[in-house]
N, C-alpha and C positions, 0 to 999 in steps of 0.2 A: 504494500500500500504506500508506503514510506516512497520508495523509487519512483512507483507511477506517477505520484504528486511531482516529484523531483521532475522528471523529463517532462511532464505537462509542462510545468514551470518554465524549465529550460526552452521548451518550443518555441512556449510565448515568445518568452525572452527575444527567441531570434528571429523571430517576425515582427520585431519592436514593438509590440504590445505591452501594457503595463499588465503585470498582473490580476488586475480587478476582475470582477466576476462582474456577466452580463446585467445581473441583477443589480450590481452599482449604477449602474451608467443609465439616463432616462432614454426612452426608445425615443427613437430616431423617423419621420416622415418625410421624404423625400419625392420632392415635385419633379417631373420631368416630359421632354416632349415626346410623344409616344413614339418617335421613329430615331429615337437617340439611343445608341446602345451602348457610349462610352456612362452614362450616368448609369445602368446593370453595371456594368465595372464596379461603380463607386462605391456602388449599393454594396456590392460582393465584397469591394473590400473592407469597406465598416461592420458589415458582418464578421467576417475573416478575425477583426481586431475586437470582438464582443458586444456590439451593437447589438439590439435588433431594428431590424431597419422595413419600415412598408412603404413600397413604389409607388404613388400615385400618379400612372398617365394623366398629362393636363395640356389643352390646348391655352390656356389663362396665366400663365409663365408672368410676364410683363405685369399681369394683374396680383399677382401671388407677391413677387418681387416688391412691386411699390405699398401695397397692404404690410409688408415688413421693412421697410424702410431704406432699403437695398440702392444707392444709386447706380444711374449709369453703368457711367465706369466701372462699375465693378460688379455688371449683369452675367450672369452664366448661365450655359446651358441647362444646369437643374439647381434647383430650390431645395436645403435639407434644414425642416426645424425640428430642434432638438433643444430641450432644457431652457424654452426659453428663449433661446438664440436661434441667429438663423446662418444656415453654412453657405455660404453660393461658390460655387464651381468644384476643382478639386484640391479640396484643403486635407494637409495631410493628418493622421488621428494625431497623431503628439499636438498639435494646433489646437484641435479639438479638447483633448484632454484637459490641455496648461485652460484652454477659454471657461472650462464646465468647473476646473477645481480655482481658480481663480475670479471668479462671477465680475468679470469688469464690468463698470457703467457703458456697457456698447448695445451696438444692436446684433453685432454679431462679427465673422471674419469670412475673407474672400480669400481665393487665386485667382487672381483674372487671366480670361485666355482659356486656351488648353494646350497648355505647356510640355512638351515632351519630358518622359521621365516622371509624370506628376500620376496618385494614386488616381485609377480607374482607364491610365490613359501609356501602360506602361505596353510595348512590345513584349513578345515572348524571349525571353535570355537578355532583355535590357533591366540595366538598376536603376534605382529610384535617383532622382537628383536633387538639389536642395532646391525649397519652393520658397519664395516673401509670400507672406501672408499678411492682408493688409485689414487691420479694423475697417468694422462700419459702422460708425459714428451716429449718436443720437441727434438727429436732427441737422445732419449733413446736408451741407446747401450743396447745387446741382456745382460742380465745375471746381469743388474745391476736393488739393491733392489730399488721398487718403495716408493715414499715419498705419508704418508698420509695424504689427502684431508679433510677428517672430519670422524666424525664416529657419526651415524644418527640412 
């Protein structure tokens, strides 16, 4: 019993996963366009890392976004609220994490783009690459630059 916990452990470990149990972590809802598969990815991998996570196809993206205060700039292909916050693009789970155990005054964090090397949008035999992950600001005016959150 003693081992099995141990190499669980270990697994995690090396899929940079914190150890916490899914049951720590608040589930996860994820908005996306229904003919998008890099957001399955994303879904896959927050699962992968302890999430539970429900896809919701939505043709209402733009509406979903601005109902959570999401600018511009910093629009992505899916919508993920969790804990409160909201994730837009692909943000990597350490981002996630530091965001949910640290409750900042934000409305949440982005990756803009779809960055190669970034979770949900990796090739087969490619590694992950450091990502900026930029706050989204309460009450962010249209056109002002976003402050960065980490880079992961």
């Amino acid at each position: 019993m003693i081992r099995r916990h141990f190499c669980l452990t270990a697994a995690v470990l090396a899929l940079g996963a914190t150890p916490a149990l899914a049951a720590d972590r608040p589930p996860a809802l994820l908005y996306k366009n229904p003919q998008c598969s890099c957001c399955e990815q994303y879904a896959k991998y927050l699962q992968a890392h302890g999430y539970e996570v429900t896809v919701k196809p939505s043709f209402d993206l733009l509406l979903i976004r601005r109902q959570n205060g999401v600018p511009e700039v910093l629009d992505g292909c899916h919508t993920t609220l969790i804990g409160g916050y909201v994730v837009e693009w692909h943000v990597p789970v350490g981002a996630i994490d530091r965001l949910l155990d640290q409750r900042p005054a934000i409305r949440g964090i982005s990756v803009p783009g779809m960055p190669a090397g970034s979770p949900g949008m990796l090739m087969p035999g490619e590694n992950p690459r450091p990502q900026t992950v930029y706050e989204i600001a309460e009450g962010a005016t249209p056109g002002a630059t976003p402050k960065v959150f980490s880079v992961e």
